[in-house]
Backbone as CSV, one residue per row, in Angstrom:
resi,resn,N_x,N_y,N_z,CA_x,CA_y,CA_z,C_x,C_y,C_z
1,UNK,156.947,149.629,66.866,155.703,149.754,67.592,155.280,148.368,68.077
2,UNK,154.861,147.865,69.274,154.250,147.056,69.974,153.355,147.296,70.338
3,UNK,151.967,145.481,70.154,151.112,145.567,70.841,150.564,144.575,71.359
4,UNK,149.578,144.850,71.835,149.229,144.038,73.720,148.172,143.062,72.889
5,UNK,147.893,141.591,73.233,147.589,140.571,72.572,146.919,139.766,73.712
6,UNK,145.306,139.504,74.092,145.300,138.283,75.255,145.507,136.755,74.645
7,UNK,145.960,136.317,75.087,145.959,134.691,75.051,145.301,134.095,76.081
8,UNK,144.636,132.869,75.696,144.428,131.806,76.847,145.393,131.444,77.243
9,UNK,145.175,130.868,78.532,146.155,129.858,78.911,146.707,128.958,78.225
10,UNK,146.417,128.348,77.809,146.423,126.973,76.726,147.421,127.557,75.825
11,UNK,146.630,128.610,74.879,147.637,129.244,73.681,148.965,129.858,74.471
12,UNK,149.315,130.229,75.592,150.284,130.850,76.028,151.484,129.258,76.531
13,UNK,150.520,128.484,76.864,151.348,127.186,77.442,152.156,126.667,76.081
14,UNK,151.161,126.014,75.211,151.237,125.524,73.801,152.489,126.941,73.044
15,UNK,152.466,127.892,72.936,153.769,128.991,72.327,154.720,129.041,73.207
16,UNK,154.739,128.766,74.534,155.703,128.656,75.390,156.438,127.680,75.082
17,UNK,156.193,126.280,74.954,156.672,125.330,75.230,157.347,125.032,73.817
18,UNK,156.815,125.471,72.584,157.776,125.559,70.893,158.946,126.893,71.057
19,UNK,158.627,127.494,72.286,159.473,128.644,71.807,161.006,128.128,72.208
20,UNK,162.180,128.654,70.996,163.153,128.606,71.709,163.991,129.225,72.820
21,UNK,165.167,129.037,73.467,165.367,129.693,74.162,165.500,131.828,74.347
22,UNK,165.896,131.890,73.082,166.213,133.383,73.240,164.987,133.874,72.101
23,UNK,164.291,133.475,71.801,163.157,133.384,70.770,161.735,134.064,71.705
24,UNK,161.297,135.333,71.070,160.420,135.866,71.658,159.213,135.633,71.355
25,UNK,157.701,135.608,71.720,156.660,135.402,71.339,156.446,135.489,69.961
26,UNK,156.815,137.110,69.448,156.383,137.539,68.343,157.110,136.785,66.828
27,UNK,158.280,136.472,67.661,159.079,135.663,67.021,158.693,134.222,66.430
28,UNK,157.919,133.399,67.404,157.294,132.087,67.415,156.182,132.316,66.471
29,UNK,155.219,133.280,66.579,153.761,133.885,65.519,154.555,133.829,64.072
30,UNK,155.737,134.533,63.977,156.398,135.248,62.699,156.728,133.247,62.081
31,UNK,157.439,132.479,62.822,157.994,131.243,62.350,156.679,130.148,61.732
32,UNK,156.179,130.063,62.803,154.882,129.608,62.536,153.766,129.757,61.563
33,UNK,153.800,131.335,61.200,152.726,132.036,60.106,153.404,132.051,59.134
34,UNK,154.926,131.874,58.847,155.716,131.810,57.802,156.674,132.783,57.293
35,UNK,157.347,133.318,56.695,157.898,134.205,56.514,157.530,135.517,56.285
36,UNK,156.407,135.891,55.427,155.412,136.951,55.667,155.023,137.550,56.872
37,UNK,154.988,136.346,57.710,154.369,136.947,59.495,153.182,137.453,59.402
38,UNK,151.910,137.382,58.167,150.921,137.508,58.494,149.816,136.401,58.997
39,UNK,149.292,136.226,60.152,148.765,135.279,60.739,147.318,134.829,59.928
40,UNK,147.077,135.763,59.229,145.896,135.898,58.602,145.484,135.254,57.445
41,UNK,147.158,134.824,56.822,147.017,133.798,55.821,147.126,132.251,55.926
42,UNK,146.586,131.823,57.345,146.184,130.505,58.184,144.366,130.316,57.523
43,UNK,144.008,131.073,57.203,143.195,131.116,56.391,142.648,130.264,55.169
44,UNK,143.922,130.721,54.178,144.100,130.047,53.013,144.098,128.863,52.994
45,UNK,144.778,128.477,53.934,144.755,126.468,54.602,143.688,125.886,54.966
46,UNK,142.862,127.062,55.650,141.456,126.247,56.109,140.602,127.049,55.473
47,UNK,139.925,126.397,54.268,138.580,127.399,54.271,137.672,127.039,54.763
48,UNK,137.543,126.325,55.580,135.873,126.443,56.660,136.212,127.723,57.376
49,UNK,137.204,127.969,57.610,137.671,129.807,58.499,136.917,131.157,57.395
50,UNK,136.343,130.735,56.529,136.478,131.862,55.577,134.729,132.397,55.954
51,UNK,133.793,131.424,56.557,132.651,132.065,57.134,132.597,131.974,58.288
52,UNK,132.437,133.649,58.698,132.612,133.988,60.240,131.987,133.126,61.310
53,UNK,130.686,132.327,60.883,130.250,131.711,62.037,130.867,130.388,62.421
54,UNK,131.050,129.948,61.274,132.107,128.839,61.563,133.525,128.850,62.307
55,UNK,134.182,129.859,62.271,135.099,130.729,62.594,135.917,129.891,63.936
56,UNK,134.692,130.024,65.044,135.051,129.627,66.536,134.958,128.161,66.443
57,UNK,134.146,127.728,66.092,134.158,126.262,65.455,135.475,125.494,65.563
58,UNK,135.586,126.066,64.263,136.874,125.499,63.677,137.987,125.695,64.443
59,UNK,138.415,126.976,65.170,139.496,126.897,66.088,139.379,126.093,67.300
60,UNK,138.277,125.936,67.601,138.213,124.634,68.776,138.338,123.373,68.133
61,UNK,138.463,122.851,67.064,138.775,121.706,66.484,140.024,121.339,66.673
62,UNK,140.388,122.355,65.930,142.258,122.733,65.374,142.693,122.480,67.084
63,UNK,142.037,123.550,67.880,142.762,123.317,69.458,143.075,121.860,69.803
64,UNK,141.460,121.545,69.998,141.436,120.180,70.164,142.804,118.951,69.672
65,UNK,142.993,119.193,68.297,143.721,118.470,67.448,145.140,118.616,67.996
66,UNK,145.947,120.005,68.110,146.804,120.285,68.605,147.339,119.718,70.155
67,UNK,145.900,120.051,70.651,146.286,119.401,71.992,146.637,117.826,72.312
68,UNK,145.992,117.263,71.428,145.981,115.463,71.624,147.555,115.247,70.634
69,UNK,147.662,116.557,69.649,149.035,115.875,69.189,150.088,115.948,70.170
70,UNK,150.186,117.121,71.100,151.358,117.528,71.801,150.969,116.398,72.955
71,UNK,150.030,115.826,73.359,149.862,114.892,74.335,150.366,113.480,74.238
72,UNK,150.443,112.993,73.233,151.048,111.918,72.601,153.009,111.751,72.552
């Protein structure tokens, strides 16, 4: 079963550009989130994620962070 997922731009550029060649999206989520493949335990790493309002916050940080690393 498959399903339909929006991404930003950004997040689609940024998974594009780690993915390998014959390596599919879902594939890159599964490597990345770890062997489990649940994305949900990105969590456990950050607990400022663990109250919802902080939530958006914190992923614009992390973006932020990500972006200036891959820029370098």
């Amino acid at each position: 079963m498959t399903k339909s997922i929006s991404l930003s731009e950004d997040v689609y550029t940024l998974l594009n550009g780690i993915r390998d060649k014959d390596e599919t999206f879902s594939d890159v989520i599964k490597r990345l989130t770890g062997s489990k493949g649940r994305l949900m335990e990105i969590v456990d790493f950050y607990p400022e994620l663990n109250e919802v309002s902080e939530y958006e916050q914190s992923v614009n940080e992390l973006r932020k962070q990500i972006d200036e690393a891959l820029s370098t």
